[in-house]
Backbone bond lengths (Angstrom), bond angles and torsions (degrees), N, CA, C in turn:
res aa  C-N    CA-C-N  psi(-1)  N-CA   C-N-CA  omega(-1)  CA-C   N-CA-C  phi
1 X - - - 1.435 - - 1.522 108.58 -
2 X 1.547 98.69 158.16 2.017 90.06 -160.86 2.090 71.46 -127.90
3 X 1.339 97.87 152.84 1.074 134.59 173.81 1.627 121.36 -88.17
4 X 1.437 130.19 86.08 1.387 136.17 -153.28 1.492 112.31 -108.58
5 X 1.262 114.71 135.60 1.913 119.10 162.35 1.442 120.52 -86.17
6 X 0.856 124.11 134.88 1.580 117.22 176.93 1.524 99.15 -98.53
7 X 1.772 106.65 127.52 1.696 122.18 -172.64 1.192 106.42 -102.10
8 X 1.468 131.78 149.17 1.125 129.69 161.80 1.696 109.45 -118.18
9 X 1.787 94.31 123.10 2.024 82.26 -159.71 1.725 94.44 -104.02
10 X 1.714 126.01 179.60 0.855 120.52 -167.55 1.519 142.53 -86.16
11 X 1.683 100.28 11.21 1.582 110.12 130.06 1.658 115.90 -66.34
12 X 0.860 167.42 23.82 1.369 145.54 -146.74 1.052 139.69 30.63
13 X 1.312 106.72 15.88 2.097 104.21 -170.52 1.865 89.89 -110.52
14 X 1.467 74.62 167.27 2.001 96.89 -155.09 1.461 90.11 -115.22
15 X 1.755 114.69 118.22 1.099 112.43 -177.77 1.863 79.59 -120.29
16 X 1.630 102.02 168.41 1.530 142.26 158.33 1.382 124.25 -53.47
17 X 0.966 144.51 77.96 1.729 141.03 177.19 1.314 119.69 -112.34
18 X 1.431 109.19 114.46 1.580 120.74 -179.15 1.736 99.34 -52.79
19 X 1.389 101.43 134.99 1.613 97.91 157.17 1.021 135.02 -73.23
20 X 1.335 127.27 159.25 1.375 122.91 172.06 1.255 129.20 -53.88
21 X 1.579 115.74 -54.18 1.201 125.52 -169.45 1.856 95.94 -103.95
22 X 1.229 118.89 132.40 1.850 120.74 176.90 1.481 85.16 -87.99
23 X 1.591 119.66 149.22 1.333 134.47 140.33 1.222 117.40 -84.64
24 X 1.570 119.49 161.80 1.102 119.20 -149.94 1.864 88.77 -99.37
25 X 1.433 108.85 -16.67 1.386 121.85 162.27 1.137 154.04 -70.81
26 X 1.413 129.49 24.99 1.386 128.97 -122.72 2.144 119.72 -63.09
27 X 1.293 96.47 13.84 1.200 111.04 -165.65 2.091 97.41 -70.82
28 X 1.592 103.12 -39.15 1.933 105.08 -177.92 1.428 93.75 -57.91
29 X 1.665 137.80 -45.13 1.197 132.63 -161.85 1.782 130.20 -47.06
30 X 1.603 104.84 119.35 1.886 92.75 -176.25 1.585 117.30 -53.74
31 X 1.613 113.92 -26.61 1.178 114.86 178.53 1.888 121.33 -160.22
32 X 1.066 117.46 126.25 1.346 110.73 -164.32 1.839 106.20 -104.28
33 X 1.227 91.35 133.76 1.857 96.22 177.86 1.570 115.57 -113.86
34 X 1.295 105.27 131.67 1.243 119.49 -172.40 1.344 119.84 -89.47
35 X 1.635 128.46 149.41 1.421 122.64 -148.58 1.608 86.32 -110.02
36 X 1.687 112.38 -155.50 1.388 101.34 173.20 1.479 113.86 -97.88
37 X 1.572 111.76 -8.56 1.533 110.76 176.76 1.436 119.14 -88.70
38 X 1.485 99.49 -5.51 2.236 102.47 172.42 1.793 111.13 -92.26
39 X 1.520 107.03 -16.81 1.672 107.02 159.41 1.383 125.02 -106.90
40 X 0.877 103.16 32.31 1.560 134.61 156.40 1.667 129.79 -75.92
41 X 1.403 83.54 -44.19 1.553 117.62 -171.03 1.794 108.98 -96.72
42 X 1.556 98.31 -35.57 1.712 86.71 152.10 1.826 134.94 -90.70
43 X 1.554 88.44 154.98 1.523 98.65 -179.43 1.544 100.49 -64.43
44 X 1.574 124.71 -55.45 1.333 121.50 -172.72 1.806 120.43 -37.69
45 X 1.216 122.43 -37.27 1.244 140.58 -171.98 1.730 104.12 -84.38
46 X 0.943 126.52 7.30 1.524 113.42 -167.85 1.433 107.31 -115.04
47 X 1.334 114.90 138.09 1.669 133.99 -165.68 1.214 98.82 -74.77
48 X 1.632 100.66 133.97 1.871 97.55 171.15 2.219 95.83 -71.18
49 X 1.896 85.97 164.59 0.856 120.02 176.19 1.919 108.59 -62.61
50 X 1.284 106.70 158.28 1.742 94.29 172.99 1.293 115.28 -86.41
51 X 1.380 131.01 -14.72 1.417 125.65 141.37 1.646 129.32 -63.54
52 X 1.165 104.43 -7.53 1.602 110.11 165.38 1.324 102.86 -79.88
53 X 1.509 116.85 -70.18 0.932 127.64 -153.01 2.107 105.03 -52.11
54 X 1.128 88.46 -53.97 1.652 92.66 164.89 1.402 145.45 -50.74
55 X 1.613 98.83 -36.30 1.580 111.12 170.51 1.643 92.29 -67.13
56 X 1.439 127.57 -53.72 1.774 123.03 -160.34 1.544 103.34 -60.93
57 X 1.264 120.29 -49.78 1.538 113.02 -178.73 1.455 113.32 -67.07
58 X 1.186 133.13 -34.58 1.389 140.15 161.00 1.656 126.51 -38.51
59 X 1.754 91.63 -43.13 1.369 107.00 168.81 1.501 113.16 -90.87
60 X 1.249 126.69 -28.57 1.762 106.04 171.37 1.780 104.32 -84.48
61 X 1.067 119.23 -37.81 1.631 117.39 174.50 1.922 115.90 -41.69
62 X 1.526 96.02 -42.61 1.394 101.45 173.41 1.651 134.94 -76.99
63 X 1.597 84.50 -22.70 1.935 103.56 176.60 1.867 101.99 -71.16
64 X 1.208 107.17 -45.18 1.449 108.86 171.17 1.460 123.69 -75.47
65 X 0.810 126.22 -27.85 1.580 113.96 158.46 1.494 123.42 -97.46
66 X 1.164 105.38 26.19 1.458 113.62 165.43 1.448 113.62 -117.56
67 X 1.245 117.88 -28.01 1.290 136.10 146.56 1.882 118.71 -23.43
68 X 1.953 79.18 -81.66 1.528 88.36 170.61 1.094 122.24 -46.79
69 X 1.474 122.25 -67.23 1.645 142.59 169.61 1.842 106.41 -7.06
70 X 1.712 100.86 -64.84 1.651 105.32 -171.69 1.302 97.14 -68.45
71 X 1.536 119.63 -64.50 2.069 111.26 -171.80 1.103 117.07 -32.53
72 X 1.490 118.15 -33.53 2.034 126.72 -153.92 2.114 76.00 -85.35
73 X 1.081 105.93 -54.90 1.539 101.67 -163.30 1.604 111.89 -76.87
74 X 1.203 135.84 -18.99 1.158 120.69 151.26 1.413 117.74 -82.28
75 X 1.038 124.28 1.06 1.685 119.99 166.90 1.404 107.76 -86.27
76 X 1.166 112.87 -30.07 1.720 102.23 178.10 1.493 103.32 -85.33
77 X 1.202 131.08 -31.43 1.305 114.69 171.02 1.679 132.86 -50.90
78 X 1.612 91.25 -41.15 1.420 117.63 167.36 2.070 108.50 -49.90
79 X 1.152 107.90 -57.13 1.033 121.88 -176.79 1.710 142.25 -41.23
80 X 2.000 72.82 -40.78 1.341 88.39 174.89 1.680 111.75 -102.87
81 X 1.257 111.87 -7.61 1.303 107.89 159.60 1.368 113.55 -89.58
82 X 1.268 144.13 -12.99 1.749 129.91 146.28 1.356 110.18 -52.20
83 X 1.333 120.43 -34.72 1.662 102.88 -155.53 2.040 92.42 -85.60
84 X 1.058 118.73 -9.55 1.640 108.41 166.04 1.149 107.20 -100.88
C-alpha cells in the first residue's frame, strides 16, 4: 500500500499524489492506494470461479423466465374468463 496526498491544482480539481516519504503507519495518511499485490490479498477483489459465475447467471436467467412463464399464464387465464 502506497501512502497518498490529496492536491488541489490551479483549476480546482483534487488529484492523488504518492508521498515522498511512506510511513511505516499508514493510519496519518489522507488516502492510501493499493498496488496489484495488496488486492490480491483481499477477498473483496477476487473473481468468481466459472462455476460460480454460471450457477449466478443460471439463477437470474431462470428467475426471469419463470417470471414471464406465470404472467403469460395468468393472463391467459384472465382472458378466458373475460371472454365469458
Amino acid at each position: 500500500m502506497i501512502c497518498a496526498e490529496v492536491v488541489t491544482d490551479s483549476n480546482g480539481q483534487q488529484w492523488l499524489r504518492p508521498t515522498a516519504q511512506q510511513p511505516a503507519d499508514l493510519s496519518a495518511c489522507q488516502a492510501v492506494l493499493l498496488t496489484g499485490a495488496d488486492t490480491g490479498a483481499l477477498s473483496l477483489f477476487t473473481y468468481p470461479t466459472p462455476d460460480q459465475a454460471a450457477t449466478a447467471w443460471a439463477a437470474g436467467f431462470s428467475m426471469v423466465v419463470t417470471c414471464w412463464l406465470v404472467a403469460w399464464g395468468v393472463g391467459a387465464v384472465v382472458s378466458v374468463i373475460n371472454r365469458n
